[in-house]
N, C-alpha and C positions, 0 to 999 in steps of 0.2 A: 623627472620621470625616470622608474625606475625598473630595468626588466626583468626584477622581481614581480612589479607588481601587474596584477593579471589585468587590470585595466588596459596594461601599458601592451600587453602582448595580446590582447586580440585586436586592438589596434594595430600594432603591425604588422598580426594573420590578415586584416583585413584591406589596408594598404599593401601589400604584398598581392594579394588576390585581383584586385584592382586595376595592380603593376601590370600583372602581369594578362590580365584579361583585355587594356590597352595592346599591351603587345602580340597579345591574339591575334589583332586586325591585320597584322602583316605577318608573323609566323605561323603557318601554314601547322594544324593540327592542337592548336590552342583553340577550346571556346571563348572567343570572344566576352559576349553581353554574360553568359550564364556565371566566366569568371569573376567579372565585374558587379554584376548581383550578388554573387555567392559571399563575397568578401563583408556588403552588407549588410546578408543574411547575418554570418559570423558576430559582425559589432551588433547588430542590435539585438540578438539571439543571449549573447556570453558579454555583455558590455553593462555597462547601468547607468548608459548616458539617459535615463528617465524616460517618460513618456514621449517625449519625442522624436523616439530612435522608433519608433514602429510608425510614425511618419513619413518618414526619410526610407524606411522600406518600404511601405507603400507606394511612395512617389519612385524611386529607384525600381519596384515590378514595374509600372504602370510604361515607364521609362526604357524597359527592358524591352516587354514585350511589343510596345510600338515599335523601337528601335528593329525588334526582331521580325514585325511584319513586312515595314516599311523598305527595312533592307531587300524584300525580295519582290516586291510588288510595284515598288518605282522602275528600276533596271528593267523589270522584264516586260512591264508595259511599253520602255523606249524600245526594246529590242522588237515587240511584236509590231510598232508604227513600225519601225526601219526594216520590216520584213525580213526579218532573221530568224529561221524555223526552230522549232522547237527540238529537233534530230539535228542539226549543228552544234547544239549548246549543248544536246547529251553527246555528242560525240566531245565534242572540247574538254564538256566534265571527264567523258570517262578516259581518254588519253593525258589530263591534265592530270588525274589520281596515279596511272599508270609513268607517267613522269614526275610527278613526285617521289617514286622509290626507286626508279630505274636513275635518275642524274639529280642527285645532292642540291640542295638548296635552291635550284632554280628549275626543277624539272614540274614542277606544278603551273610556274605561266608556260613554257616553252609548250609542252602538252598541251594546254589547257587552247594556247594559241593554234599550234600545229592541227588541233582536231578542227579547232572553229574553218580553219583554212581549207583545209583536206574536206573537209563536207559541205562546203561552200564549193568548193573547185568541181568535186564529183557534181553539186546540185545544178552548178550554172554555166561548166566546162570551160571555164575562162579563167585567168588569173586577175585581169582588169575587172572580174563583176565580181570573184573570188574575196578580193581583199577588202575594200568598204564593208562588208559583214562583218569581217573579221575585228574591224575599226567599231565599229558600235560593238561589237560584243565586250572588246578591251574597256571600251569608257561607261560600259555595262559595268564591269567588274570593279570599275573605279567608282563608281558609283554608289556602289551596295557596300565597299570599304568605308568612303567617308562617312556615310550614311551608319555604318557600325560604330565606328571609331568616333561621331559626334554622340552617339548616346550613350557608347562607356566614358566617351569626357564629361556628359551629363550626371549620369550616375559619381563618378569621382566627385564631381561639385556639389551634390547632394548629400554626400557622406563626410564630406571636408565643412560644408556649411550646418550641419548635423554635428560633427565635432568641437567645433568652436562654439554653436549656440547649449551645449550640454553642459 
């Protein structure tokens, strides 16, 4: 394979896209699934792996946009059994964005934490009822990760099993 040849390079635009749409899940300001799509789109858009490269996009949307639901719809139906208001989790967001630019690499949980706490504390003036919220809202968050990061590895395995059957 040669990276002359354009077969060979949008295959790497698109393992690249991929890369790095995995890496999304935990680097804070990467899309995610849309990376991991996109790269997709790319090989079966500019590729001429035949008629079955518009398969493998179809299953890879299908893929995506579940992924994309499901990421927000599971977490927050736990978070709404475990009584965790919906003014906590925007306060957590919008301190979590504002700790994102204010303290370098780690200001998106620290915020994201600090607000869940800080609006739990004001909600229920305790630090002992303060924190359990605090706790489902992290494994909230851990939650709607895996649940990203298993369907761009989906998507990855759709486009790898797309590559070899071409």
């Amino acid at each position: 394979m040669s990276l002359t040849d354009s077969q060979a390079v949008v295959s790497i635009v698109a393992a690249l896209a991929i890369l790095a749409g995995l890496a999304g899940v935990i680097v804070p300001g990467l899309p995610a699934l849309p990376l991991c799509w996109g790269g997709v789109l790319v090989w079966a858009v500019f590729g001429t792996a035949g008629a079955g490269r518009w398969l493998v996009l179809a299953a890879a949307t299908v893929v995506a946009v579940a992924g994309a639901v499901v990421k927000y719809l599971w977490p927050g139906r736990n978070l709404r059994n475990a009584g965790v208001p919906t003014s906590s989790l925007l306060a957590g967001g919008v301190l979590g964005l504002v700790g994102f630019f204010v303290i370098p690499v780690v200001g998106l949980v620290v915020g994201f934490v600090g607000g869940i706490w800080g609006a739990e504390r004001l909600r229920l003036g305790s630090n002992q009822l303060a924190w359990p919220s605090t706790v489902h809202a992290l494994k909230a968050a851990g939650l709607s990760m895996l649940v990203e990061f298993l369907a761009g590895l989906v998507i990855a395995v759709l486009w790898v099993g797309g590559l070899i059957l071409a």
